[in-house]
N, C-alpha and C positions, 0 to 999 in steps of 0.2 A: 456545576462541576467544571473545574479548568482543566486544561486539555493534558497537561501532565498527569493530574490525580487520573483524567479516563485513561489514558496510555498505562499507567501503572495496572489499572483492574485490567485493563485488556494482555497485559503480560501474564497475570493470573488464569483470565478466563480460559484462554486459548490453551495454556499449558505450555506454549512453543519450545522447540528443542533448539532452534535458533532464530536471529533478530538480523534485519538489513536496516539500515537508515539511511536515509540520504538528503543531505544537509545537518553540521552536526552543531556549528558556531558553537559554543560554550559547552556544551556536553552537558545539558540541562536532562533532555532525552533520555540521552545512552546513558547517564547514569541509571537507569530505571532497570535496566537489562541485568540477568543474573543466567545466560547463556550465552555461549559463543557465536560473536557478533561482529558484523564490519559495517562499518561507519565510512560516509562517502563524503568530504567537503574539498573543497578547493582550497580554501582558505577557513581551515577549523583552528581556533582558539581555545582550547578544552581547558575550564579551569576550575572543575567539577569532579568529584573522584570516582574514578571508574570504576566500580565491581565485579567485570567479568572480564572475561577471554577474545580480546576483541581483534581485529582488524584494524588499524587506521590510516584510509587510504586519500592522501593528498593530492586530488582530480576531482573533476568535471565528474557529472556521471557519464555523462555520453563516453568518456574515454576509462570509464572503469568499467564499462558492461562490453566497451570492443574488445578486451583481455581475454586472451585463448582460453580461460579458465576463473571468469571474477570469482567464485564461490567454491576457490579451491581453500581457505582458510576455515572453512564451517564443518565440523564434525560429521564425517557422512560424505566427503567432500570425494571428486570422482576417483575413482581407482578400480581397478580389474575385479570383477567378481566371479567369487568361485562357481565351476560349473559342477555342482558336487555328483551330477548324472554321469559324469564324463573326467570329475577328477582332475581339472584343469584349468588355468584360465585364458581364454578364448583372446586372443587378440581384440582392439576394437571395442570388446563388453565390458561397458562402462556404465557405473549407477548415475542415475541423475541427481543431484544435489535437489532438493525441494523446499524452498521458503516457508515457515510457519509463520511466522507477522515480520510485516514490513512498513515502515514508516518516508514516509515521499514529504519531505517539507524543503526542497529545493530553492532554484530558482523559481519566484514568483509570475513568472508566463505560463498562459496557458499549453504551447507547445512545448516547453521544456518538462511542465506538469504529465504532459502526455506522453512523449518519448521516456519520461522515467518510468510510468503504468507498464506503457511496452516491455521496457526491460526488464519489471520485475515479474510481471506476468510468463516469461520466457522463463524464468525460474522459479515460477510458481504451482499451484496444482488446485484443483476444486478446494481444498482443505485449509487452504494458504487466507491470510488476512491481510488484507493491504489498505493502511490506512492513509489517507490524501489531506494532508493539512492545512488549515488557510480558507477553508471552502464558503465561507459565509459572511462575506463583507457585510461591517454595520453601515456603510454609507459609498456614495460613487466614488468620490475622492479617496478611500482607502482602496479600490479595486481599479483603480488607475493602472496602465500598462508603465504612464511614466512616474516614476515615484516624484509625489510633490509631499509627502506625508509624514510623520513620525511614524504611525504604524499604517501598516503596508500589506493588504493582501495580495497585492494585483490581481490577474485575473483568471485566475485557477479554479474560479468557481462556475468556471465553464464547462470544467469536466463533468459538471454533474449531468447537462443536456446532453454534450456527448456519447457518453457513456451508455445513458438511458437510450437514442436514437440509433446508434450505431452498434449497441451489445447487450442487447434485452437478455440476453443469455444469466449476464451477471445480477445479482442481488445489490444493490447500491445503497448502504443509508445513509442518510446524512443528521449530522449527530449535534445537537444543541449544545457544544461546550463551549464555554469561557474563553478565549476571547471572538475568537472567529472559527468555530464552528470545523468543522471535520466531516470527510466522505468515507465508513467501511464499505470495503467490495469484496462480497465472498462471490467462490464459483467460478476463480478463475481457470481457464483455457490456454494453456501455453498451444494449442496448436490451432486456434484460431485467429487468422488473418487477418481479419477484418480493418484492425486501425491500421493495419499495420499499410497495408496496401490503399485508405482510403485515407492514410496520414495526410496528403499533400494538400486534397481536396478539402478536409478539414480544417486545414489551416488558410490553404482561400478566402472560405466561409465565416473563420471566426475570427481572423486578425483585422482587429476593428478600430481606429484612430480612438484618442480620448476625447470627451469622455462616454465611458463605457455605460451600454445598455443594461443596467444589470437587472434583474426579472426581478417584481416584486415580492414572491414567493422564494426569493432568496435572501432578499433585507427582511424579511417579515419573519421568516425561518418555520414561513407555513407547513412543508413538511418534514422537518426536522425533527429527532426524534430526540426523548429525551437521555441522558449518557444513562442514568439510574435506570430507566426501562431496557435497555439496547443489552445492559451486562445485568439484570434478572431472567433475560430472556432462557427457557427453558432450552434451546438448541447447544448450546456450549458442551454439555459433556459428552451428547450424542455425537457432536462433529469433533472432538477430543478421541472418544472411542475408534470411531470409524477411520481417523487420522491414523492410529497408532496400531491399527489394526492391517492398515495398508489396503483397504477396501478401492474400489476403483469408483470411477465417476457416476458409473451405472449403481453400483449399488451404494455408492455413498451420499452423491447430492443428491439425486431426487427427492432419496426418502427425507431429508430435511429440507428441499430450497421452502419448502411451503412455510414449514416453521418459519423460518428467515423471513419471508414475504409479507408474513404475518407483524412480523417482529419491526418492518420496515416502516409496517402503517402504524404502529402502535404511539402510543402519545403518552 
């Protein structure tokens, strides 16, 4: 399965009420989205026809998420809510915007890969889908930090150790699609720190000259799962229901991370 055809089911699966991207070049992607959605590129070329209610914001991501309000364009988007105990609206009480899928196919480094996670996880919630593109180089020379290649993963498929090392919390799978392979992360935490504060260290650790060490169970795509198992998995409508029911962390991820966990070793 190529990674557009799984991005498509996974706009199904999830049900999402809205879509973020980030990196848009041709609008291959965002054409896929049939919800109100903002699209992040610096330099986007969309020559693809759009079908939804979009956003299209010409930046960096780093300088779309420092914005007083990035995810004021998405339906649901912050504004005063009623206090109907009291008949009024409260200064200050503001709903939180919340991510349903989110798509990260950026710049190809691994710290840019990760300051984008950061940011969307800040607008995300247990329920949310965040998918990391690029994650499975078929070879060292496409995971080069300095592009010598036609295609080009660099080296974003770092985030998969990261991730696993420093936020066990999260469910990670990593998805055997066409052409270079994909990371879903459910269960995300906007109010956990952790990269956030152990960002610098991280990047110490992993900013590594070419060429890059890339683990064999990443070229081999030994735990990769495959797209057709990842979107039969039985967890989708349970984490759909519990989404749109507004169920909270306590009672909504536990009772599925295990599905998910299950779903992550699956083949």
């Amino acid at each position: 399965m190529k990674r557009h055809e799984f991005l498509r089911e996974l706009h199904k699966a999830t049900a999402n009420r809205n879509y973020l991207e980030i990196g848009v070049n041709d609008g291959r992607s965002l054409r896929l989205s049939r919800v109100p959605s903002i699209a992040v590129d610096p330099a986007f070329k969309v020559t693809s026809e759009i079908r939804c209610d979009v956003h299209l914001v010409k930046a960096t991501s780093d300088d779309f998420f420092a914005r007083r309000n990035p995810l004021a364009h998405l339906k649901g988007g912050r504004h005063p809510l009623r206090n109907l105990a009291r008949g009024r609206h409260p200064l200050g009480h503001w709903r939180r915007t919340t991510l349903d899928l989110s798509f990260i196919d950026g710049m190809h480094l691994f710290e840019y890969a990760l300051r984008d996670f950061i940011n969307v996880e800040k607008h995300s919630d247990w329920s949310s889908v965040i998918v990391l593109d690029d994650m499975l180089p078929r070879g060292v020379d496409e995971a080069a930090r300095d592009r010598h290649t036609t295609a080009w993963t660099g080296d974003v498929y770092k985030l998969i150790e990261i991730l696993s090392r420093y936020r066990p919390d999260l469910v990670a799978v990593p998805v055997d699609t066409q052409p270079t392979g994909q990371l879903v992360v459910f269960g995300a935490d906007p109010r956990n720190p952790v990269l956030r504060e152990k960002y610098h260290e991280i990047i110490a650790e992993f900013d590594l000259p070419d060429p890059q060490k890339v683990p064999e169970a990443v070229l081999e795509r030994v735990r990769a799962v495959r797209p057709e198992t990842l979107l039969r998995a039985g967890f989708w409508k349970p984490l759909v229901r519990a989404r749109n029911r507004g169920l909270d962390r306590s009672r909504g991820w536990e009772p599925l991370r295990g599905a998910l966990e299950r779903a992550a070793v699956s083949r």
